[in-house]
C-alpha positions as CSV (number, residue, x, y, z in Angstrom):
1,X,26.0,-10.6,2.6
2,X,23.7,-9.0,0.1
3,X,24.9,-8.0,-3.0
4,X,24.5,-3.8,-4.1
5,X,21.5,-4.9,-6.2
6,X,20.0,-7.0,-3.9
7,X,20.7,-4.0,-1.0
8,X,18.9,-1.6,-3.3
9,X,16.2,-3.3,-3.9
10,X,15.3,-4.2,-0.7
11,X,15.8,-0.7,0.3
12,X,13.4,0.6,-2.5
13,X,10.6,-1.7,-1.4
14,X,11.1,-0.6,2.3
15,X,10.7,2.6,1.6
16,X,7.8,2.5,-0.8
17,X,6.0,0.3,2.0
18,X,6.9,2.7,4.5
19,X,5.2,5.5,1.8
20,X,2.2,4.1,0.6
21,X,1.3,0.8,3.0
22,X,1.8,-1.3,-0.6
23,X,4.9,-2.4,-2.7
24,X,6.2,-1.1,-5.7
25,X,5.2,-3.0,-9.2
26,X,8.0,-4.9,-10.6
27,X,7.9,-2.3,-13.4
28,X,8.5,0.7,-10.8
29,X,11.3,-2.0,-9.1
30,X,13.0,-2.2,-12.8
31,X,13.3,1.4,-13.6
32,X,14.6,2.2,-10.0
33,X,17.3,-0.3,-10.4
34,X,18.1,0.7,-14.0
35,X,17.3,-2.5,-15.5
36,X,16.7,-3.6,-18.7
37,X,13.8,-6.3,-17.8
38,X,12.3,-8.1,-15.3
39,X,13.7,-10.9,-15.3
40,X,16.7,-9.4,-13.3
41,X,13.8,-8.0,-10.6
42,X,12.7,-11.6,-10.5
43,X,16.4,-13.6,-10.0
44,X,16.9,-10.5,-7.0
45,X,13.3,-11.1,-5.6
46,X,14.3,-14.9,-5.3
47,X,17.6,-14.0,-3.9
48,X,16.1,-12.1,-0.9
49,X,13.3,-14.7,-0.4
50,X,16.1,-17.6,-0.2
51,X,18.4,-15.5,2.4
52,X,15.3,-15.1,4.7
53,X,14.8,-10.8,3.9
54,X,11.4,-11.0,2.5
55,X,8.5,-13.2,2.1
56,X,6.4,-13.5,-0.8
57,X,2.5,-14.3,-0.6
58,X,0.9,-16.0,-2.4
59,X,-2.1,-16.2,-4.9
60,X,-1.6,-12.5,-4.3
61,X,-0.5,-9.8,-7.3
62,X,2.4,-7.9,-6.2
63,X,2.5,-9.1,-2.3
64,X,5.8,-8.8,-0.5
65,X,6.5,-8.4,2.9
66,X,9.8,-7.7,4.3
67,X,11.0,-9.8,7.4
68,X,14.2,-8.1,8.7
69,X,16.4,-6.4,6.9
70,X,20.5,-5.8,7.2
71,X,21.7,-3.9,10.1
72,X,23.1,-1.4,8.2
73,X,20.0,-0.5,7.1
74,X,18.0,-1.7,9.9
75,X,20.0,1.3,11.8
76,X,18.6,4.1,9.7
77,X,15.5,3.0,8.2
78,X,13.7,2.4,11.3
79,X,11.8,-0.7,10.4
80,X,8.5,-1.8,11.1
81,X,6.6,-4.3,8.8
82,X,3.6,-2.5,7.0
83,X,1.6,-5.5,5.7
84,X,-0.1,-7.0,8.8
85,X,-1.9,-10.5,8.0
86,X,-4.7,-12.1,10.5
87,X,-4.0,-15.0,11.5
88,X,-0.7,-15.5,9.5
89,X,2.5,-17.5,11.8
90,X,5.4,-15.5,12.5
91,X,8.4,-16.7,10.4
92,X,11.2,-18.2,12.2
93,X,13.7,-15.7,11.0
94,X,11.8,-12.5,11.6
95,X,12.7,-10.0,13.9
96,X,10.6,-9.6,17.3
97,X,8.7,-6.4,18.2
98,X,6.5,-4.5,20.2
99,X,2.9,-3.8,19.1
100,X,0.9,-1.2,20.3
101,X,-2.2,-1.5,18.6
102,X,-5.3,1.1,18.3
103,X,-8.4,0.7,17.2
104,X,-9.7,2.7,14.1
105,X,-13.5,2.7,13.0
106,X,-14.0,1.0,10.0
107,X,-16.5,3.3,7.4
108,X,-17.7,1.0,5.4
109,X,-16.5,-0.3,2.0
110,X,-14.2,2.1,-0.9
111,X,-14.9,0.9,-4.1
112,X,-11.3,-0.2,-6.0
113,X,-12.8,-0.7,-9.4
114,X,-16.4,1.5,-10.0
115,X,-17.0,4.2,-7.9
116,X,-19.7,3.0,-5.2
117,X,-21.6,5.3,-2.8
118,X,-19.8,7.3,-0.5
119,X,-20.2,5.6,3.0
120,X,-19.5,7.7,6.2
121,X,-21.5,5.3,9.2
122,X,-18.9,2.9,11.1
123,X,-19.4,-0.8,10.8
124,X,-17.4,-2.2,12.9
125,X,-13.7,-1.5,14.6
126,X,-10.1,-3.0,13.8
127,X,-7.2,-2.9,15.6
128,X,-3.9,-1.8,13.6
129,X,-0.3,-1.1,15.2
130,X,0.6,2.0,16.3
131,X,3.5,2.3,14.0
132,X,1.1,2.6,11.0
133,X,-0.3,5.5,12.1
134,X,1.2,9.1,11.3
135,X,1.8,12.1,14.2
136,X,-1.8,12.9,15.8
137,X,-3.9,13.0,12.2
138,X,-7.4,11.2,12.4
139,X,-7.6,7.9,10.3
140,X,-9.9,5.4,9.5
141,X,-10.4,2.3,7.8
142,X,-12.0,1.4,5.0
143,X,-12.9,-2.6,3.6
144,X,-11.9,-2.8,0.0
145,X,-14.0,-3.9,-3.0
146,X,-12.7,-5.0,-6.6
147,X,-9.8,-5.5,-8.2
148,X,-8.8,-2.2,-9.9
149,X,-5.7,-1.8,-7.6
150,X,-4.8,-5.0,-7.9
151,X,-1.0,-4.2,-9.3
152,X,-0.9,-1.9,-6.4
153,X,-0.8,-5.3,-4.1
154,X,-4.6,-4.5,-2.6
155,X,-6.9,-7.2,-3.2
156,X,-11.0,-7.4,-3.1
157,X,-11.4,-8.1,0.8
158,X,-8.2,-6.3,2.2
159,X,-8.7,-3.3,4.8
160,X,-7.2,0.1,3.8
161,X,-5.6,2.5,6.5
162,X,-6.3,5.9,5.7
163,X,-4.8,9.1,7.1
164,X,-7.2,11.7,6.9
165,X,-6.1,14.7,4.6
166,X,-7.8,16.7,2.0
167,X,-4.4,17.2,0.0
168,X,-2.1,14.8,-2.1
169,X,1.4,14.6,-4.2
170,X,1.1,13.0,-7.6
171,X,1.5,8.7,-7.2
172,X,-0.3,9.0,-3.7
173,X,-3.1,6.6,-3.8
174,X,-5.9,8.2,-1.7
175,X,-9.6,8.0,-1.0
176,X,-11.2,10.3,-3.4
177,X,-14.9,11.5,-3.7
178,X,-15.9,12.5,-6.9
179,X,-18.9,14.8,-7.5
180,X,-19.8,14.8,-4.2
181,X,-21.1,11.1,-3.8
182,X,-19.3,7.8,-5.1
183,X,-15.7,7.4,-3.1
184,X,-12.9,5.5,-4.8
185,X,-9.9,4.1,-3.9
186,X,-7.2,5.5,-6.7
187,X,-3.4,7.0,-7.2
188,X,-4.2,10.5,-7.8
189,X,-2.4,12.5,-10.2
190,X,-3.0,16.8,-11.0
191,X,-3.1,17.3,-14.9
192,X,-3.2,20.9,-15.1
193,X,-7.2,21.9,-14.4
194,X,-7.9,18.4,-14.2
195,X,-7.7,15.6,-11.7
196,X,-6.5,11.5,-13.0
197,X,-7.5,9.0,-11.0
198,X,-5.3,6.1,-12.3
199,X,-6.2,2.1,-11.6
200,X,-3.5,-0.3,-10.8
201,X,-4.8,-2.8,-13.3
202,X,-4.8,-2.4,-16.9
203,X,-8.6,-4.0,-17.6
204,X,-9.7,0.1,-15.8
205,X,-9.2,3.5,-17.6
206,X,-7.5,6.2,-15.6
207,X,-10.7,8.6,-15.2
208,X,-10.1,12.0,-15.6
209,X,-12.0,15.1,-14.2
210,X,-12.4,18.6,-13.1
211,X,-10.4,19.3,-10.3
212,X,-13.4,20.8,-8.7
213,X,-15.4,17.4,-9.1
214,X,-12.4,15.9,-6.8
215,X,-11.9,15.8,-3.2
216,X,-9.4,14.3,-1.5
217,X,-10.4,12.6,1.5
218,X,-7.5,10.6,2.6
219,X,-4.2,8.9,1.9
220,X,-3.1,5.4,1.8
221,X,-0.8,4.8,4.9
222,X,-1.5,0.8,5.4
223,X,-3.0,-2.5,4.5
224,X,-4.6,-5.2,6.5
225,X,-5.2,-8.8,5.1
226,X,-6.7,-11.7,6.6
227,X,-6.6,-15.0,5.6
């Protein structure tokens, strides 16, 4: 049996993963659960590791993957795990599914830290389950580089799943080309006129631009690691 604050917070970082492909920040985890630190994020976080609900990775910033969760929720949620890692063992306690997996062209690399040059030519293919992928919409992968959304649980090295769209709510992280040429890999937020792309590590300023020097070319939908 879970406790209500345990049962919250697992539901909370279902549902972000189901969102955005990444967990929430233990920041974002205290202010959902109304606490006063993060200490009490961190005694819950052990308590669902120890009853077999989640899994923590590590040497990885903000890495959580959730294993099974309670039937009541289970029922309604619909779940599917969202952080898919090569090579990784299936845990003992983990619930059994079937994967349909499809292959998605991977365009290059999406800078998480500097803007890089936009790159549109396919380097190779990966194949990523079917449940990651949202109605008919085009997507496409993308190989991340630096550590800018680090806090956002992508690392340097990590593939991004992108669903192609050329519109976003504020907190979506999305691929975004600014002025035309360098493509990042930031949480997008509209300011009025202006456009803030925000980093999920404190060492990067949020940038902030004329909306018309912004394009949206995608939102994150999932994350691929290999190990």
């Amino acid at each position: 049996m879970l406790t209500k604050k345990q049962l919250d917070l697992l539901e909370f970082i279902h549902d972000r993963l189901q969102r955005d492909g990444v967990p929430p920040s233990f920041d974002e985890m205290k202010l959902a659960l109304d606490l006063r630190s993060k200490s009490g994020i961190h005694r819950l976080i052990t308590a669902l590791e120890e009853r077999g609900f989640i899994r923590r990775l590590a040497h990885r910033a903000r890495a959580i993957e959730i294993l099974k969760l309670p039937d009541s929720l289970a029922k309604t949620k619909g779940f599917t795990p969202q952080v898919i890692e090569g090579g990784a063992p299936v845990p003992a306690n983990s619930q059994p599914a079937t994967i349909h997996a499809m292959e998605l062209p991977v365009m290059g690399k999406i800078a998480a830290g500097v803007p890089i040059e936009a790159i549109s030519q396919v380097s190779h293919h990966v194949a990523v389950p079917g449940q990651m992928l949202s109605g008919a919409d085009a997507h496409y992968a993308l190989e991340v580089k630096g550590d800018s959304m680090i806090d956002a649980g992508i690392n340097d090295g990590d593939v991004v799943v992108i669903r192609e769209t050329a519109v976003a709510d504020n907190g979506d992280i999305v691929v975004a080309l600014v002025e035309d040429h360098e493509a990042t890999l930031k949480r997008f937020y509209r300011r009025g006129n202006s456009i803030a792309l925000e980093a999920a590590n404190p060492a990067y300023e949020t940038r902030v631009l004329p909306e018309d020097k912004v394009k949206v070319q995608g939102r994150l939908v999932g994350l691929i690691r290999s190990y």
